[in-house]
N, C-alpha and C positions, 0 to 999 in steps of 0.2 A: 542570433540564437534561435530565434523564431524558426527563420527555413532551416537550418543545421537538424532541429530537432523536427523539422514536418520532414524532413528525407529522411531520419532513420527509422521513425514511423511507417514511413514505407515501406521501407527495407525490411521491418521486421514484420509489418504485415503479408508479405510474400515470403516469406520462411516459416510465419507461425502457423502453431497447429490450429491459430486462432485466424483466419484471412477475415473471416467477418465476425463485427461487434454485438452482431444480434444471437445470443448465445442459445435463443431458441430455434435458432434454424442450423451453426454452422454443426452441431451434431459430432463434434470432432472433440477428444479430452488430449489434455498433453500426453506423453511417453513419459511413462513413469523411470525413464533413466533420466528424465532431466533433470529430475530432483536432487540426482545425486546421495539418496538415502543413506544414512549411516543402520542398514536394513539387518547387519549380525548383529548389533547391540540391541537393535529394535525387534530383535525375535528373542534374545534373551531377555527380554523387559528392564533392559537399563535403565529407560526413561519412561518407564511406569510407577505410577503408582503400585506400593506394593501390593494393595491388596488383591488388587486383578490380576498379579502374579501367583500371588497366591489362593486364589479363586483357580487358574487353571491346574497347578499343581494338585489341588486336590483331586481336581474331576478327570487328571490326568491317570491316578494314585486309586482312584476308585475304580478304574475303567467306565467313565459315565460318560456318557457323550451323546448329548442334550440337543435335540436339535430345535434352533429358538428362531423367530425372529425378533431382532434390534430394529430399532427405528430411535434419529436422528434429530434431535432438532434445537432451537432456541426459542427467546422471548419476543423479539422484538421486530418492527418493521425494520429489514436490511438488505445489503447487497451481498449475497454468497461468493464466495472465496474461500479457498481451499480444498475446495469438491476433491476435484483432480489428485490433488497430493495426498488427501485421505483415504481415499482409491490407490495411488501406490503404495502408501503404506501396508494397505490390507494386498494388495496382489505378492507386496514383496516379503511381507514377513507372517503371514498366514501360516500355520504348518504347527508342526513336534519335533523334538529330538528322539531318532529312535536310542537304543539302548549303547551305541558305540558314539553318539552324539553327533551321527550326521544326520542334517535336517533336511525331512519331509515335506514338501512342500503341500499344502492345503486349500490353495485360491480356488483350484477346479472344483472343489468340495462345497464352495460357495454361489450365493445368488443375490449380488448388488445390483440394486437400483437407486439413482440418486439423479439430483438435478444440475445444473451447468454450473460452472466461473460464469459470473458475472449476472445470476435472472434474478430478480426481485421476491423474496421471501416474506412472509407474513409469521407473524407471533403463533409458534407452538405449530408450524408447517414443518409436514418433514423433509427433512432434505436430502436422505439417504436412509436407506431400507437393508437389512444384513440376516441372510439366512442361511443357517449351519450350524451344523457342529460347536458348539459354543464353545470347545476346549481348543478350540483349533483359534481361537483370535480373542479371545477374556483378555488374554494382554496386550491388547494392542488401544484400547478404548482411550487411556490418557493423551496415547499421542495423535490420535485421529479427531480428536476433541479439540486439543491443542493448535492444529493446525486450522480446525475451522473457527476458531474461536479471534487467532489472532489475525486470520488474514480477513475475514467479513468485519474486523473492526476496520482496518486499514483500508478496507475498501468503500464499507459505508461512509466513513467519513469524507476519503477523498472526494466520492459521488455528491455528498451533501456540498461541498466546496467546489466544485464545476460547476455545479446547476448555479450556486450564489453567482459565480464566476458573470453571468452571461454570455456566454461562450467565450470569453477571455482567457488565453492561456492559463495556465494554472502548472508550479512548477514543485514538484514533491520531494523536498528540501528537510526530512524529519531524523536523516543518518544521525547528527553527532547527535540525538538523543535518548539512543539505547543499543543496544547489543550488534558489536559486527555481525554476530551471526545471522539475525532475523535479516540483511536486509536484502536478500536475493527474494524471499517470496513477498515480501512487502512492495517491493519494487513489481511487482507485478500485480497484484493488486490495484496497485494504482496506476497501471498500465490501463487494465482491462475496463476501469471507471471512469478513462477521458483525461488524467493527467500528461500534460505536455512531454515534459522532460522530467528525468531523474539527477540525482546528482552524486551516485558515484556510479560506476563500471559492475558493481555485483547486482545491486538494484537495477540495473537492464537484464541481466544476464538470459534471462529463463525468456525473454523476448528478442534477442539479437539486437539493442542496443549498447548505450556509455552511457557516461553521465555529461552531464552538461553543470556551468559552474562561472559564474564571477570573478571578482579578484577579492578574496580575504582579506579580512584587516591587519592578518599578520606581515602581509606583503606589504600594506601601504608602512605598516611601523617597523619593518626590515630597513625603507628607505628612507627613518629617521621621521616618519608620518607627513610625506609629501606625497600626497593623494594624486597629485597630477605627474609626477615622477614615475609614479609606482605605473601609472596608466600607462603611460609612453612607454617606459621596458614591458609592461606586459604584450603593448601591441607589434612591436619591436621584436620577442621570441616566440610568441607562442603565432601556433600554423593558425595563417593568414584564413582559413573556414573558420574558425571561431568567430563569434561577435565579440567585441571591447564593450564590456559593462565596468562604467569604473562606480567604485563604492561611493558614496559622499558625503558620509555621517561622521569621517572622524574628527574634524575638529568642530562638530555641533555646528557645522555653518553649510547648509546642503545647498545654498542657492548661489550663494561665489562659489563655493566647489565644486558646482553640476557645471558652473558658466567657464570656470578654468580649468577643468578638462575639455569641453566643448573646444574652448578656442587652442589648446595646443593639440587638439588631435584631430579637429575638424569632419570630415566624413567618415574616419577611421570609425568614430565611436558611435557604435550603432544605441546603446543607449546608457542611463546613470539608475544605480537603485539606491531607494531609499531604505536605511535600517535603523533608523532613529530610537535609541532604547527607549523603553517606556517608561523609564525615572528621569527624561532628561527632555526639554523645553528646546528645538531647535533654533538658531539664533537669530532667523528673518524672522521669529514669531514674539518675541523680548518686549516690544514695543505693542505687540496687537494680542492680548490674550482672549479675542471673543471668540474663540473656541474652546470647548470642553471635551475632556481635559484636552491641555495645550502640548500635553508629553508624546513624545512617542512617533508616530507617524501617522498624522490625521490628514482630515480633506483639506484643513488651511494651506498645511506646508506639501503638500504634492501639489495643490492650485497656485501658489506662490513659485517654485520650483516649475511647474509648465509655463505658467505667465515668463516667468524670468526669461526660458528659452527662446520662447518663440519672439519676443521680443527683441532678441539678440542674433536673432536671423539661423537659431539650430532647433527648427522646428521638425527636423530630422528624429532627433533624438527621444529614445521614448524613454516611458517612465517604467520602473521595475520596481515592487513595493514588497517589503519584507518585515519581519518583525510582529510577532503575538497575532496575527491574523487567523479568526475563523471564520467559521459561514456566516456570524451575525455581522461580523463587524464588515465582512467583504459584501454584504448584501445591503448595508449601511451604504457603502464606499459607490456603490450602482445607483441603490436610490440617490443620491446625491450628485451620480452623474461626475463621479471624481474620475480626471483624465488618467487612470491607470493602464496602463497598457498589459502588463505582465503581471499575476500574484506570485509570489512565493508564500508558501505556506510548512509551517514546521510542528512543532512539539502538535498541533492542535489536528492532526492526523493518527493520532497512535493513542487517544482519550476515549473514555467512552466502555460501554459493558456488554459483549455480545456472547454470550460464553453458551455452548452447546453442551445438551445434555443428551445420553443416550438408556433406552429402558428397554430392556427383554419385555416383549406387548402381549405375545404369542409364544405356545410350544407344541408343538407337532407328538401325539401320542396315536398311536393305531393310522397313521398316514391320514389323521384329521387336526385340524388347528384348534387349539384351545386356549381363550383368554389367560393371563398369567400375570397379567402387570401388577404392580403394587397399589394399592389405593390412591386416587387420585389419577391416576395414569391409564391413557386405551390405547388400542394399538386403533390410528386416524390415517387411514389409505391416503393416497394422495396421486391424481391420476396423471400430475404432471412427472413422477418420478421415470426416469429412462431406464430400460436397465444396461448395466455395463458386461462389456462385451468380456 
């Protein structure tokens, strides 16, 4: 799995509009086609909030047309994501309906400044700057919100789980936990923070990658739950570039059934992962509960399960660990120096509160700028913002 996923890496590094990770130098934003925007519902405020619909309706209805500056931002120390796609949204659904309702387009009317995918923000940093016409984009604020909101969650997180990692793969495993639809930009998020592989084909997409993937426990209980069965057909059909990771956790017994796949598949199996629920007591651990807790997938039963191997002469084999993992517990899992080879990581990438807000700071009267904001709130320059092309 390891090389499978460092070559698509590649690959998508020489197609991306991203070739380098230092987001302060490659100077480069994605093509707002890639998003594939649903951009005529997005200009009719499908997915607005109503009132900023109805905030531009008036000042449409008034003939008012306010020229403001908006400025961007959030609470917290994080990893930005979603820059880029909040930028197509405004380039692509910017505008009015004239009077026979074909739409005007608006962007040139505008002046964005914002900062990269993937640079380090600070609490109440802005991160995008919007000057114009305020009737020309009032509607577009929930979804441009929206996008930075969900994707600098998905990315601060993965980044907090790398860094625990010690540079140990790290595989972003969080699909069956919420909406097919989020997970092409979420997959890139966790591209852009140093995650290894994804694991389905849409969460690659916007990078030129797949997904990469195990064998499911519905396979091993297809085959009447013969874990070493189920491995051998897997290795048997599926194209010989995949690595054979056979599962181990279903009959609660991981250390015979890491050692009987090893022995019927021999070199085949480039490694075994561990998924041990967290209500259940693995069965080489019955006898020794001097760890706490003894459920789930701790440092006992992955040091057990490496002892086993290598003793058995498949010190080939590495370990893949899965199950309720996050940064504390994988930074546990390091300190302790547990032979982990691969993390997977799930639900515990998509937690967490990063949500962006945006405030008219400024408004342009007699071609001079006048504070506006509401109490509490200043319009706060920010000299790293770029402006957008």
């Amino acid at each position: 799995m390891i090389s499978q996923a460092a070559a698509l890496r590649k690959k998508a590094a020489e197609h991306s509009a991203y070739p380098d990770p230092n987001p302060r130098e490659r100077k480069v934003r994605l093509n707002p086609e890639v998003f594939q925007l649903p951009f005529e519902k997005m200009r009719e405020g499908y997915y607005s909030d109503k009132y900023f619909n109805r905030a531009k309706e008036i000042l449409e209805k008034d003939n008012y047309h306010p020229t403001v500056l908006m400025q961007v931002f959030q609470r917290h120390n994080a990893l930005l994501c979603g820059i880029d796609e909040a930028i197509a949204i405004l380039r692509q659904c910017t505008g009015t309906y004239d009077q026979d309702g074909n739409w005007i387009d608006g962007w040139d009317k505008l002046k964005v400044k914002a900062l990269y995918d993937g640079d380090t923000i600070e609490p109440f940093e802005s991160v995008m700057t919007i000057e114009g016409d305020y009737s020309l984009f009032a509607h577009l604020e929930t979804d441009y919100l929206g996008v930075l909101s969900r994707r600098t969650r998905v990315a601060t997180n993965t980044k907090a789980v790398v860094q625990a990692a010690n540079g140990k793969p790290i595989l972003f495993f969080p699909a069956r936990f919420d909406h097919h639809m989020v997970q092409t930009g979420d997959g890139y998020a966790a591209y852009i923070t140093g995650a290894l592989g994804v694991s389905t084909d849409a969460q690659g997409e916007w990078w030129g990658s797949h997904g990469l993937g195990t064998i499911p426990h519905g396979l091993i209980a297809s085959y009447g739950g013969d874990t070493v069965k189920a491995t051998v057909k897997f290795a048997e059909h599926i194209d010989p570039d995949i690595n054979v990771i056979a599962l181990v956790d279903f009959e609660n017994d991981s250390v015979n059934t890491s050692l009987a796949c090893a022995k019927a598949l021999g070199k085949k199996l480039w490694g075994i992962r561990l998924d041990t629920s967290g209500t259940m007591v693995d069965k080489s651990l019955w006898e020794d509960m001097s760890v706490f807790p003894p459920t789930g997938v701790n440092p006992k039963l992955v040091k057990k399960v490496r002892t086993a191997l290598d003793e058995a002469g498949y010190d080939w084999v590495k370990i893949v660990v899965s199950g309720g993992f996050t940064p504390e517990k994988i930074k546990l899992f390091e300190n302790l120096q547990v032979p982990v080879d691969v993390y997977a990581v799930g639900s515990a990438l998509l937690q967490g509160c990063y949500d962006f807000t945006a405030d008219i700071v400024m408004m342009k009267e007699n071609e001079e700028w006048i504070p506006c904001a509401k109490v509490g709130r200043k319009y706060k320059p920010n000299p790293r913002l770029d402006l957008v092309d």
